[in-house]
Biopython code that builds the backbone (N, CA, C, O; Angstrom):
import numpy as np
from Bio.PDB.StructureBuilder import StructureBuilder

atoms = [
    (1, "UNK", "N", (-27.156, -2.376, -9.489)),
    (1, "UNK", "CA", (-28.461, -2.241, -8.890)),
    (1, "UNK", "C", (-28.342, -2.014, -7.386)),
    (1, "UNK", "O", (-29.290, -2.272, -6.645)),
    (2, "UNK", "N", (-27.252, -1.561, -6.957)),
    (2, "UNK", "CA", (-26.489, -1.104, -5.574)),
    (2, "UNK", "C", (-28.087, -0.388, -5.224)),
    (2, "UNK", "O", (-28.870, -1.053, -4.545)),
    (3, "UNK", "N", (-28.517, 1.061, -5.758)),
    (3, "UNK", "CA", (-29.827, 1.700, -5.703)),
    (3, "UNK", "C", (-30.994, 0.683, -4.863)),
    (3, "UNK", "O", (-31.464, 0.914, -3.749)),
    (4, "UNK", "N", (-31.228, -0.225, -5.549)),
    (4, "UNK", "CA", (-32.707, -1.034, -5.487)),
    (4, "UNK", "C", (-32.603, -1.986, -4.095)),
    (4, "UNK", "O", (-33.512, -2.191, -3.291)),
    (5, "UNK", "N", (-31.129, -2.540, -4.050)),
    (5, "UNK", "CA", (-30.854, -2.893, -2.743)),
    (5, "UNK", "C", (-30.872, -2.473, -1.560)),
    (5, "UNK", "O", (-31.313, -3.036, -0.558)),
    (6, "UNK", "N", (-30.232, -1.141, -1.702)),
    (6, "UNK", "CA", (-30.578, -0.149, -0.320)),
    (6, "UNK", "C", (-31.999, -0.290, -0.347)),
    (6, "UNK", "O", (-32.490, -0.806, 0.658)),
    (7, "UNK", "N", (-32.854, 0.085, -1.366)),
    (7, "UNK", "CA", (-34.323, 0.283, -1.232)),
    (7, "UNK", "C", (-34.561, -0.594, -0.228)),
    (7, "UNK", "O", (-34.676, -0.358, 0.975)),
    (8, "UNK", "N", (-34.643, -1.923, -0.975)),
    (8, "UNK", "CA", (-35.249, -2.997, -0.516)),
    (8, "UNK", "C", (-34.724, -3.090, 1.214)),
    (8, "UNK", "O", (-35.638, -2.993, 2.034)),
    (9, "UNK", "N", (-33.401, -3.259, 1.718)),
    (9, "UNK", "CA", (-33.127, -3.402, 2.978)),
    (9, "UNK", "C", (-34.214, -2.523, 3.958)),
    (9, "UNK", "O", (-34.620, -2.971, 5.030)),
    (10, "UNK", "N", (-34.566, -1.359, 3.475)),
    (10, "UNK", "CA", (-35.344, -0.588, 4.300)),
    (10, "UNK", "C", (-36.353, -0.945, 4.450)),
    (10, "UNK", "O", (-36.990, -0.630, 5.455)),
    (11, "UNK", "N", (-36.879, -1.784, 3.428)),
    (11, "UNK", "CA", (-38.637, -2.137, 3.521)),
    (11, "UNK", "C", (-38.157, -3.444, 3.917)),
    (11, "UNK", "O", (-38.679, -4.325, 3.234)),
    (12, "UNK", "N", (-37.143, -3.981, 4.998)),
    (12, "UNK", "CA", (-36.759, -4.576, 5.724)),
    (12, "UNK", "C", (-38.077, -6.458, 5.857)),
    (12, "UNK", "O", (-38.622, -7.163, 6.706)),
    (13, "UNK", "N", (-37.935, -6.365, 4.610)),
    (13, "UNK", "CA", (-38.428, -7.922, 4.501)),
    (13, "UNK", "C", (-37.123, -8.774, 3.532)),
    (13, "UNK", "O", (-36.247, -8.154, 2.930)),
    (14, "UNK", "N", (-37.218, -10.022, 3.551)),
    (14, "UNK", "CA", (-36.619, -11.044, 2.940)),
    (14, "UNK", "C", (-37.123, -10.831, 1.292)),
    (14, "UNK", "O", (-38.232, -10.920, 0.764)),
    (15, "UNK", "N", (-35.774, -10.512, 0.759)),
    (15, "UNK", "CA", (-35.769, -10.405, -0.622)),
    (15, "UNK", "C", (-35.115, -11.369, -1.091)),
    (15, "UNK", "O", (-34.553, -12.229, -0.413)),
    (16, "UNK", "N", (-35.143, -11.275, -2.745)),
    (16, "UNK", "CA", (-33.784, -12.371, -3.350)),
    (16, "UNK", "C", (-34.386, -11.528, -4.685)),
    (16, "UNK", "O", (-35.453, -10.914, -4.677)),
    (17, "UNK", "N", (-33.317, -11.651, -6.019)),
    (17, "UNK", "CA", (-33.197, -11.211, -6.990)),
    (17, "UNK", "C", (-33.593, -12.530, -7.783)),
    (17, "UNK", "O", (-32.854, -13.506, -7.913)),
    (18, "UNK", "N", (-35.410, -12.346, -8.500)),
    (18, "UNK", "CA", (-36.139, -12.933, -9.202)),
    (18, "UNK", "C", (-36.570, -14.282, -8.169)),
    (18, "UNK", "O", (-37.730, -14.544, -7.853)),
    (19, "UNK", "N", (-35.645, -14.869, -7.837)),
    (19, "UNK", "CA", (-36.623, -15.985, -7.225)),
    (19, "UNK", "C", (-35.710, -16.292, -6.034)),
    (19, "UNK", "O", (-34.722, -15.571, -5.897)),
    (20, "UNK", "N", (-35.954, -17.396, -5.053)),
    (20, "UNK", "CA", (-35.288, -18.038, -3.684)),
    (20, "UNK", "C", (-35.056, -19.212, -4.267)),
    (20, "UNK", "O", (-36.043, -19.737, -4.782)),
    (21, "UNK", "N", (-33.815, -19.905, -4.354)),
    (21, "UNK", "CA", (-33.244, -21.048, -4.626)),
    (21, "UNK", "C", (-34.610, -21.703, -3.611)),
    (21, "UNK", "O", (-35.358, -21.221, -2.760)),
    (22, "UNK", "N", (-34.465, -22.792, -4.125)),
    (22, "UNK", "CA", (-35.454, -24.272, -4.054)),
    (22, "UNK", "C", (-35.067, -24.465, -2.540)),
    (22, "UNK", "O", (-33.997, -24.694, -1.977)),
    (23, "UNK", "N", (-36.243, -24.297, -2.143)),
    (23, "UNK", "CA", (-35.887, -24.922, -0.235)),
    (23, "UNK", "C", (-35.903, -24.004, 0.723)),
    (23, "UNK", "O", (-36.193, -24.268, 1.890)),
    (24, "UNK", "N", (-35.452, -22.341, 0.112)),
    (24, "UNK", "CA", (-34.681, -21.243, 0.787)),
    (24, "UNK", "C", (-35.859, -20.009, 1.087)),
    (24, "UNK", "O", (-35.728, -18.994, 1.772)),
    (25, "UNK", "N", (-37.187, -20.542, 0.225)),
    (25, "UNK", "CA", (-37.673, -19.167, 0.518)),
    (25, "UNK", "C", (-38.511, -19.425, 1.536)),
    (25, "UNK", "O", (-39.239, -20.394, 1.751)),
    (26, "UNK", "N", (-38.282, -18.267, 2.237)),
    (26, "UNK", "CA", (-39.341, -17.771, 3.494)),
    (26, "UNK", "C", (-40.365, -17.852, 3.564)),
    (26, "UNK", "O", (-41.013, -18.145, 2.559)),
    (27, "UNK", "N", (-41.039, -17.607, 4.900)),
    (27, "UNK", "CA", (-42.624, -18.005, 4.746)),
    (27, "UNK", "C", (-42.997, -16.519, 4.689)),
    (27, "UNK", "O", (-42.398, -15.778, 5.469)),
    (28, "UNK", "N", (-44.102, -15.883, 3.694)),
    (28, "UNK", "CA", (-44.824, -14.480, 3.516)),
    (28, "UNK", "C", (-44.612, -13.911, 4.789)),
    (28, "UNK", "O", (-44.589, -14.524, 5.856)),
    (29, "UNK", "N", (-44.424, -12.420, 4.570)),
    (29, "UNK", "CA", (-44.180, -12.027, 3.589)),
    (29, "UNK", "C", (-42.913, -11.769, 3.048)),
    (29, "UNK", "O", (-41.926, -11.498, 3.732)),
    (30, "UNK", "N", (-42.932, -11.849, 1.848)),
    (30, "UNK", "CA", (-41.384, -11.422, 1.022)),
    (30, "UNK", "C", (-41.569, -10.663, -0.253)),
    (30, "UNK", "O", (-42.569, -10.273, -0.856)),
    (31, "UNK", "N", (-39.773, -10.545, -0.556)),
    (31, "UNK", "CA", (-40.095, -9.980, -1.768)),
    (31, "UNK", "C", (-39.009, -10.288, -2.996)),
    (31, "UNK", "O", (-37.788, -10.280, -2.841)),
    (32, "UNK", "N", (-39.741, -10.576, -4.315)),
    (32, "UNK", "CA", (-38.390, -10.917, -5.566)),
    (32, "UNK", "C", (-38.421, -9.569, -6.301)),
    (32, "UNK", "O", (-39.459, -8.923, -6.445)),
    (33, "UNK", "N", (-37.476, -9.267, -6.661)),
    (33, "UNK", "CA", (-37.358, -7.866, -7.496)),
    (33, "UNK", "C", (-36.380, -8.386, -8.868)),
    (33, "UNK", "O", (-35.285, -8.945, -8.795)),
    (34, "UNK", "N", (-36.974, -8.097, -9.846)),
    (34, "UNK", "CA", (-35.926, -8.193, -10.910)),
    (34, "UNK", "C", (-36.134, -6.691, -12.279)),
    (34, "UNK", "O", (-36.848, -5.690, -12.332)),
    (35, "UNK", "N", (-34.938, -7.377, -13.300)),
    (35, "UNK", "CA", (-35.100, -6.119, -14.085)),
    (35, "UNK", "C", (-35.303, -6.497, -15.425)),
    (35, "UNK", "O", (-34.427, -6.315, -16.271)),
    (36, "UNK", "N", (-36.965, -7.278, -15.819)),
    (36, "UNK", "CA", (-37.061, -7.363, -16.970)),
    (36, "UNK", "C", (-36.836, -6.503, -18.020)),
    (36, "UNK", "O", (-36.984, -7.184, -19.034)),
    (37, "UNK", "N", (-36.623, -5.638, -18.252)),
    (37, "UNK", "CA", (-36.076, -4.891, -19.947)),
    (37, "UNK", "C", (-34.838, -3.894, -19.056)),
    (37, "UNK", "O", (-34.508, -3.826, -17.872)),
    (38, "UNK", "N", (-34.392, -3.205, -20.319)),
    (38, "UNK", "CA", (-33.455, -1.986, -20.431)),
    (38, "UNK", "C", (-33.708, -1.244, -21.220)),
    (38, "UNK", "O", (-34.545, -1.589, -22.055)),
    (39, "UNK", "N", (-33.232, -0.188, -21.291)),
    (39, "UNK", "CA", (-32.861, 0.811, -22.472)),
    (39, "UNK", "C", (-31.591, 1.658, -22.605)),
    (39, "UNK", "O", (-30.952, 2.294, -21.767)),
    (40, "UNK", "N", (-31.426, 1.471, -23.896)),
    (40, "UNK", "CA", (-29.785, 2.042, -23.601)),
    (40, "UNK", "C", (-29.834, 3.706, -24.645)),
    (40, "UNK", "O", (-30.195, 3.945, -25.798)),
    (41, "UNK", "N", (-29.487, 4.239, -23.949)),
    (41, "UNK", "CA", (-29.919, 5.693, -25.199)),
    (41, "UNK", "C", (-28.121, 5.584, -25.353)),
    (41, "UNK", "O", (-27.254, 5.395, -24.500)),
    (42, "UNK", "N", (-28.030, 5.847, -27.188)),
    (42, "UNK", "CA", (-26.324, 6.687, -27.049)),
    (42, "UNK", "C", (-26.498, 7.589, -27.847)),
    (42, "UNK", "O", (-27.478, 8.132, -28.356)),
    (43, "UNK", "N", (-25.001, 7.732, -27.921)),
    (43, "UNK", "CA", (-24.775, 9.140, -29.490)),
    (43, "UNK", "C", (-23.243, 9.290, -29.642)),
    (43, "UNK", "O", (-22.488, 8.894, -28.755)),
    (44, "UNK", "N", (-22.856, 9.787, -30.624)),
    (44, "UNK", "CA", (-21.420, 9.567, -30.767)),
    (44, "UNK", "C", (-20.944, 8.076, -30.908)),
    (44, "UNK", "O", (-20.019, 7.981, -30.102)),
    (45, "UNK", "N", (-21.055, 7.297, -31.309)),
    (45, "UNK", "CA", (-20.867, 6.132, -31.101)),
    (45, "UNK", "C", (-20.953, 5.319, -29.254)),
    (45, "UNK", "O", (-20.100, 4.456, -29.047)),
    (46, "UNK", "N", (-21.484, 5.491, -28.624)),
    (46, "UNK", "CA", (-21.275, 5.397, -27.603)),
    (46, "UNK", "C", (-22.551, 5.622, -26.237)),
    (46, "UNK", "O", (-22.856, 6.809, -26.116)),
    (47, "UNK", "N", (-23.089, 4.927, -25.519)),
    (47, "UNK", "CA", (-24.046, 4.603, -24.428)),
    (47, "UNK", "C", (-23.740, 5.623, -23.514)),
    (47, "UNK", "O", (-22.627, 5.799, -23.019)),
    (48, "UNK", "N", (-24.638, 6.219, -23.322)),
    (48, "UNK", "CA", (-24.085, 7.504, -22.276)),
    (48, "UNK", "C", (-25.693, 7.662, -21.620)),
    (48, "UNK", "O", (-25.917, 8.713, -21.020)),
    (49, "UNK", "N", (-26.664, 6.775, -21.709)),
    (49, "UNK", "CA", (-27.614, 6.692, -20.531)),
    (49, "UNK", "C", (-28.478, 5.049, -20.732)),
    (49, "UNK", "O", (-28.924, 4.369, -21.657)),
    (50, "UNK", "N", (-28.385, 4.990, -19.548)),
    (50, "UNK", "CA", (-28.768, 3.437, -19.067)),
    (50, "UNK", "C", (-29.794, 3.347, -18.348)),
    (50, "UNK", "O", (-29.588, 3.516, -17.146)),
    (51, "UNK", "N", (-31.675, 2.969, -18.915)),
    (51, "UNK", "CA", (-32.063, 2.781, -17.513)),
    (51, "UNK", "C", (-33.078, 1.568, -17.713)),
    (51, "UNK", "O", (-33.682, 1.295, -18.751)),
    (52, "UNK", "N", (-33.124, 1.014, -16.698)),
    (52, "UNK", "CA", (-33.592, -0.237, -16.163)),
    (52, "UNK", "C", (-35.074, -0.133, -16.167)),
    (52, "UNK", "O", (-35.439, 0.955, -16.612)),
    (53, "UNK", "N", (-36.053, -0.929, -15.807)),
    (53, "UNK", "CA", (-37.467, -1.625, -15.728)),
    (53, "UNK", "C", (-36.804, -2.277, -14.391)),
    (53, "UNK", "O", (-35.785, -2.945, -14.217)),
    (54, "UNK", "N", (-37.852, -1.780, -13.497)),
    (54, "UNK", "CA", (-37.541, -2.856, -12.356)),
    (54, "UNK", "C", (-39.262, -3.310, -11.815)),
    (54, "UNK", "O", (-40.183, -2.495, -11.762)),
    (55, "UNK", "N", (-39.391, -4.931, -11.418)),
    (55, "UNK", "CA", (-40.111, -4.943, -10.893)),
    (55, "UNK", "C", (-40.064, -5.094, -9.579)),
    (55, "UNK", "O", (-39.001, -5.703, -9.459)),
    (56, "UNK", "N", (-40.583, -4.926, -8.272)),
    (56, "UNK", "CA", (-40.392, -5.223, -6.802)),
    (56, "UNK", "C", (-41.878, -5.845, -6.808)),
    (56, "UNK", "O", (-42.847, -5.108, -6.988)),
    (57, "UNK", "N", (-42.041, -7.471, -6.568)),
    (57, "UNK", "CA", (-43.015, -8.378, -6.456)),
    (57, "UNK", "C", (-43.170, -8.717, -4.581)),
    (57, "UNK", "O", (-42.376, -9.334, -3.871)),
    (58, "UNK", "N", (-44.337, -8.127, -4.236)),
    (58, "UNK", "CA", (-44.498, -8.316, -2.600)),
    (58, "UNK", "C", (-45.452, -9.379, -2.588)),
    (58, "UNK", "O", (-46.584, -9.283, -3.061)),
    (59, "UNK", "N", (-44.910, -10.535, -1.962)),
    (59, "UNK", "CA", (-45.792, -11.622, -1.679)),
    (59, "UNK", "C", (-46.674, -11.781, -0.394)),
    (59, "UNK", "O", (-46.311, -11.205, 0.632)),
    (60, "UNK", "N", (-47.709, -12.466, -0.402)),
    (60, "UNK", "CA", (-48.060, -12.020, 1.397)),
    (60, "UNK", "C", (-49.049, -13.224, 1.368)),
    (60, "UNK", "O", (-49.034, -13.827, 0.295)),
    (61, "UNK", "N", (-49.831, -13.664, 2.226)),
    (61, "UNK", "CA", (-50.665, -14.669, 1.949)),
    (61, "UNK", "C", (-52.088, -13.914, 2.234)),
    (61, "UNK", "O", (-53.102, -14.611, 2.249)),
    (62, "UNK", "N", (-52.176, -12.678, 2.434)),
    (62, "UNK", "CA", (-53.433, -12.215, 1.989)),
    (62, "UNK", "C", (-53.124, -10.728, 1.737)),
    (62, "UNK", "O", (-52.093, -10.170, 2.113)),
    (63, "UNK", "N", (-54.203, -10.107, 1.009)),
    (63, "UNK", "CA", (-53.760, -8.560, 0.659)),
    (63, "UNK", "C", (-53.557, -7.845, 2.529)),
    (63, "UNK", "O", (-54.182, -7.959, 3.584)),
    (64, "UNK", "N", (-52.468, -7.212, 2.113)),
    (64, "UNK", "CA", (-51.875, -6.697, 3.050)),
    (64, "UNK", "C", (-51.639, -5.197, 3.511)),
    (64, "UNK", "O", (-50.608, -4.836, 4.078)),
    (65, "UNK", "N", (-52.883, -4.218, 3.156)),
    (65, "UNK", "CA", (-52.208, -2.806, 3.631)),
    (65, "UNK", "C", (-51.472, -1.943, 4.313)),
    (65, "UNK", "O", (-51.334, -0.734, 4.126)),
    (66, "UNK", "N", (-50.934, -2.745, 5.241)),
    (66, "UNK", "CA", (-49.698, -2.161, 6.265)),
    (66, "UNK", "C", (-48.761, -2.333, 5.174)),
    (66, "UNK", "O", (-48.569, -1.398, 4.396)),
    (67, "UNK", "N", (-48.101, -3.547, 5.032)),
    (67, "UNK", "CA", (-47.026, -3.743, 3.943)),
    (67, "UNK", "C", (-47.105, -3.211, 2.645)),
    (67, "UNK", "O", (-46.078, -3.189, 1.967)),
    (68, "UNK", "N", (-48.222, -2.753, 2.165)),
    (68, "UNK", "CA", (-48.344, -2.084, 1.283)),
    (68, "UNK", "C", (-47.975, -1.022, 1.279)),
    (68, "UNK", "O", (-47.515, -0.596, 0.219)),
    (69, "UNK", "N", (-48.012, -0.299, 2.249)),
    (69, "UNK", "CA", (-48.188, 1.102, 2.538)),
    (69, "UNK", "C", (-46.702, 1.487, 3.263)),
    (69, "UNK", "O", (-46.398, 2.679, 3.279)),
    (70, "UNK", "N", (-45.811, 0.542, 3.839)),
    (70, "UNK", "CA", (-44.509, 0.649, 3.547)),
    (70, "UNK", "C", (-43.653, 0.600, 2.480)),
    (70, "UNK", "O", (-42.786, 1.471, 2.401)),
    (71, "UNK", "N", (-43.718, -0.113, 1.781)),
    (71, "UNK", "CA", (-43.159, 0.233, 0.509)),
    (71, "UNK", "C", (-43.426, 1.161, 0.278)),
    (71, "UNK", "O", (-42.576, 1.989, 0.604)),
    (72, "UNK", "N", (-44.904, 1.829, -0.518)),
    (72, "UNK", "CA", (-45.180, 2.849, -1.244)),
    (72, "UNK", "C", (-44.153, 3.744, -0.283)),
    (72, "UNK", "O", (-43.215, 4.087, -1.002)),
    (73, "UNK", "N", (-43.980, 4.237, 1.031)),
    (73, "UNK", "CA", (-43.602, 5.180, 1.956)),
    (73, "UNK", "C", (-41.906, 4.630, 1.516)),
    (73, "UNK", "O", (-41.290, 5.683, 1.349)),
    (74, "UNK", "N", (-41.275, 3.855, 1.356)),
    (74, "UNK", "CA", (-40.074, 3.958, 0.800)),
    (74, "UNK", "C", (-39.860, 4.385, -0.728)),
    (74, "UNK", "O", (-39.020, 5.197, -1.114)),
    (75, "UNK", "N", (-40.391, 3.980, -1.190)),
    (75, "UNK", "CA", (-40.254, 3.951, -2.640)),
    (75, "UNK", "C", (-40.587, 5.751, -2.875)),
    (75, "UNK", "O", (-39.873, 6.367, -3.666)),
    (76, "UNK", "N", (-41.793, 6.527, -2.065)),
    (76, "UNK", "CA", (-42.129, 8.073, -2.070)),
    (76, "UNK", "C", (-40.312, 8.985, -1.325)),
    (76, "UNK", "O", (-39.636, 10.014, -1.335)),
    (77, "UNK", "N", (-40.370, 8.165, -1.020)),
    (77, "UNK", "CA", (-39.122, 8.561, 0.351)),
    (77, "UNK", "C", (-38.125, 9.285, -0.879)),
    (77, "UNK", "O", (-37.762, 10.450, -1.045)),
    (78, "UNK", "N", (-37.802, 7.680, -1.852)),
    (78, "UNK", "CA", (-36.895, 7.966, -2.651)),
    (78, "UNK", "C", (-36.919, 8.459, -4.128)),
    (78, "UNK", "O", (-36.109, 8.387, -5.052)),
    (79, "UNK", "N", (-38.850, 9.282, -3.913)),
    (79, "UNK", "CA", (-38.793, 10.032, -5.138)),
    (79, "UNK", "C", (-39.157, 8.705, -6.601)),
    (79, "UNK", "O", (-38.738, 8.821, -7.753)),
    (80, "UNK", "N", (-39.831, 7.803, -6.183)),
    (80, "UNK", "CA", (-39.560, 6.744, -7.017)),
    (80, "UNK", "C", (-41.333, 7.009, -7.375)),
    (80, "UNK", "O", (-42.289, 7.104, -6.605)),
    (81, "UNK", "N", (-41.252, 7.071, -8.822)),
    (81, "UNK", "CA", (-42.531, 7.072, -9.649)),
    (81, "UNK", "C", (-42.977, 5.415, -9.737)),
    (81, "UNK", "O", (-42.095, 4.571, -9.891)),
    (82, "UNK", "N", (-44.403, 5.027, -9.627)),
    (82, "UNK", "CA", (-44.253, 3.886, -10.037)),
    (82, "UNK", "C", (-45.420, 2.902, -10.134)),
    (82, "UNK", "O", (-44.656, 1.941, -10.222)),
    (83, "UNK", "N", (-45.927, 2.662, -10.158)),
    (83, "UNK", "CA", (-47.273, 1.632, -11.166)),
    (83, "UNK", "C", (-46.945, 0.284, -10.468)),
    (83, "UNK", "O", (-46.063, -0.560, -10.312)),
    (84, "UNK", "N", (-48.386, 0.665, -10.107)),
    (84, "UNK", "CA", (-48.766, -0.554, -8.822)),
    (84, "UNK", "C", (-49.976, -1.505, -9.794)),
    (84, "UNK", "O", (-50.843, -1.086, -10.560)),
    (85, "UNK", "N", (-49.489, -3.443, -9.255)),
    (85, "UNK", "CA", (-50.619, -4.254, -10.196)),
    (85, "UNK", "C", (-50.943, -5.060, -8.751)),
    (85, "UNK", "O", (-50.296, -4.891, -7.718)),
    (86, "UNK", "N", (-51.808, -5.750, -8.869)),
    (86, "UNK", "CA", (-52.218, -6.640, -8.014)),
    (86, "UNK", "C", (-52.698, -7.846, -8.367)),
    (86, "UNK", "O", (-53.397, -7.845, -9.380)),
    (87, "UNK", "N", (-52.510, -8.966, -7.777)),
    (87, "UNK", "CA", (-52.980, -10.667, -8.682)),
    (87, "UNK", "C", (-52.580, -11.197, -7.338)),
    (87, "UNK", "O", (-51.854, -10.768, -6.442)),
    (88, "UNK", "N", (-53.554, -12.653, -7.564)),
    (88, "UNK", "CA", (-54.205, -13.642, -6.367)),
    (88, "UNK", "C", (-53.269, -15.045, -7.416)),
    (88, "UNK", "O", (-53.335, -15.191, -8.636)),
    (89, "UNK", "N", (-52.602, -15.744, -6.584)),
    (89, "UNK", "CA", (-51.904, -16.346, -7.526)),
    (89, "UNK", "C", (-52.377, -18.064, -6.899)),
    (89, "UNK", "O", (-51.681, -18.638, -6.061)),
    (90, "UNK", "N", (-53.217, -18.470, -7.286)),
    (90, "UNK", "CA", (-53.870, -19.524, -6.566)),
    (90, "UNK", "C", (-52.988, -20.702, -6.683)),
    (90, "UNK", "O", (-53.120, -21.479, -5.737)),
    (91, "UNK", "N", (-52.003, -21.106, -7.702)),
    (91, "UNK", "CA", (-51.507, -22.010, -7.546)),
    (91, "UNK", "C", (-50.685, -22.401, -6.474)),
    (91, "UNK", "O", (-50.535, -23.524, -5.994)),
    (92, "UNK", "N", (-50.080, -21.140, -6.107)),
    (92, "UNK", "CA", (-49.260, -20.565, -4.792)),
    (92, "UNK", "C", (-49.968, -20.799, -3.532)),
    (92, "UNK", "O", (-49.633, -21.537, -2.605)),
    (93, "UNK", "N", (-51.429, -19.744, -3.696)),
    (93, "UNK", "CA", (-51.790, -19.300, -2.740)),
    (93, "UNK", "C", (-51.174, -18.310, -2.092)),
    (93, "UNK", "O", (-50.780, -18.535, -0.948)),
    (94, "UNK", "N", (-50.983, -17.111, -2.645)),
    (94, "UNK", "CA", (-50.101, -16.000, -2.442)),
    (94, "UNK", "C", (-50.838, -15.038, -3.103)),
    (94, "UNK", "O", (-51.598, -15.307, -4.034)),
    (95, "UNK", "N", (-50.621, -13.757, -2.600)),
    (95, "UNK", "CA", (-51.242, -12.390, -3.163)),
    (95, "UNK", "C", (-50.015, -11.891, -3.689)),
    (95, "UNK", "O", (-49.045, -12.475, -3.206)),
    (96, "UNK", "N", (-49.718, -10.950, -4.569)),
    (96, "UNK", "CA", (-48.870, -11.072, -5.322)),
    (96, "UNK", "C", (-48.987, -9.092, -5.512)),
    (96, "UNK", "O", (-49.783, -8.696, -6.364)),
    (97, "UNK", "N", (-48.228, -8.077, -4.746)),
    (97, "UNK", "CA", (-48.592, -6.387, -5.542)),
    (97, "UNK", "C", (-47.331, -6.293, -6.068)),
    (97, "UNK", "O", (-46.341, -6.635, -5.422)),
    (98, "UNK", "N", (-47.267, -5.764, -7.434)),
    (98, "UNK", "CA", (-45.791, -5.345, -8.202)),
    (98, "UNK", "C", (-46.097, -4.378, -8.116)),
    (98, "UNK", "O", (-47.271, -4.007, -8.088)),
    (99, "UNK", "N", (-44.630, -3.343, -8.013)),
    (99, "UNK", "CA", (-44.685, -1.934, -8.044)),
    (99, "UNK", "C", (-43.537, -2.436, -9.661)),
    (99, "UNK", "O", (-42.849, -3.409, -9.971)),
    (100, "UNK", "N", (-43.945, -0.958, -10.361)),
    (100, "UNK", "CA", (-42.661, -1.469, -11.400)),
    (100, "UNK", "C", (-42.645, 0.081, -11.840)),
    (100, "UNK", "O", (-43.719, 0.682, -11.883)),
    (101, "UNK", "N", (-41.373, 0.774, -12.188)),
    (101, "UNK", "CA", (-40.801, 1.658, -12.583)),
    (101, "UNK", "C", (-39.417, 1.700, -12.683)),
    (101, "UNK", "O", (-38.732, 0.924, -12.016)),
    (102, "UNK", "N", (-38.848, 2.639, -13.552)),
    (102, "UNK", "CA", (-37.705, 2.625, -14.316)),
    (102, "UNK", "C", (-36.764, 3.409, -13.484)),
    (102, "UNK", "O", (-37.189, 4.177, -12.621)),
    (103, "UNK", "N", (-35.530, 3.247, -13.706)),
    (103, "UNK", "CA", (-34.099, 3.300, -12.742)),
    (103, "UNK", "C", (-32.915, 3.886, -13.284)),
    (103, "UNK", "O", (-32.236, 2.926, -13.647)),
    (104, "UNK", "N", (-32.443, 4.699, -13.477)),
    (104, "UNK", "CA", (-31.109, 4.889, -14.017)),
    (104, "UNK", "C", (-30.158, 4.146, -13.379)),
    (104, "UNK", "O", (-30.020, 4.409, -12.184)),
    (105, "UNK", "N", (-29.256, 3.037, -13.979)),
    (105, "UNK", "CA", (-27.727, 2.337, -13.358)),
    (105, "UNK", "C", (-27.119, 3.251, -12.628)),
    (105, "UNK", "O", (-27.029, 4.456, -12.861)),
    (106, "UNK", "N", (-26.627, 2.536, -11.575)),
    (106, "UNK", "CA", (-25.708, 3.288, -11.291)),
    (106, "UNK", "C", (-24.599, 2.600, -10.969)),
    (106, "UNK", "O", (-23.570, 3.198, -10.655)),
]
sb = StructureBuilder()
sb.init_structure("model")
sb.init_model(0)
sb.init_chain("A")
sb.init_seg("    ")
for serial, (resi, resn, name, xyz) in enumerate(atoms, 1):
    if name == "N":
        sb.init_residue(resn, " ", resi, " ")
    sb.init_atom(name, np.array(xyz, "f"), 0.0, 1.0, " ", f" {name:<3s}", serial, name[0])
structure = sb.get_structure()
């Protein structure tokens, strides 16, 4: 997931892969990215394409259109298709936008 990392460094906020160990996470805004599903296509006996579900979860403590609008401008940068959700996560108290689209391994 070498790919999703570069991404993320550019949209130059505090990430971690799915969550921040207990104690460690930052104060908004940030971001967890993980890769709930896969798909593996083969033939011949054998996997010869791999691609990922990724989500990139931007936390913020209120909706945020600057930060919004960086990502989208990285994620366009790199040609990245991708389906935007939005949720108010009250237990938190956090605004919560997932971008989520699919990745070929590399």
């Amino acid at each position: 997931m070498d790919k999703i990392v570069r991404i993320l460094e550019e949209i130059e906020l505090p990430f971690a892969y799915d969550h921040f160990a207990e104690g460690e996470s930052p104060e908004p805004p940030f971001i967890c990215y993980l890769t709930p599903k896969s798909e593996y296509f083969s033939a011949d006996g054998g996997v010869y394409h791999r691609i990922y579900d990724v989500h990139i979860e931007v936390y913020t403590n209120k909706k945020d259109t600057d930060i919004e609008t960086k990502v989208e401008a990285v994620l366009d940068k790199h040609k990245i298709f991708y389906n935007k959700s939005e949720i108010w996560i009250d237990s938190e108290k956090l605004y919560e936008t997932i971008y989520s689209f699919g990745t070929e391994v590399d």
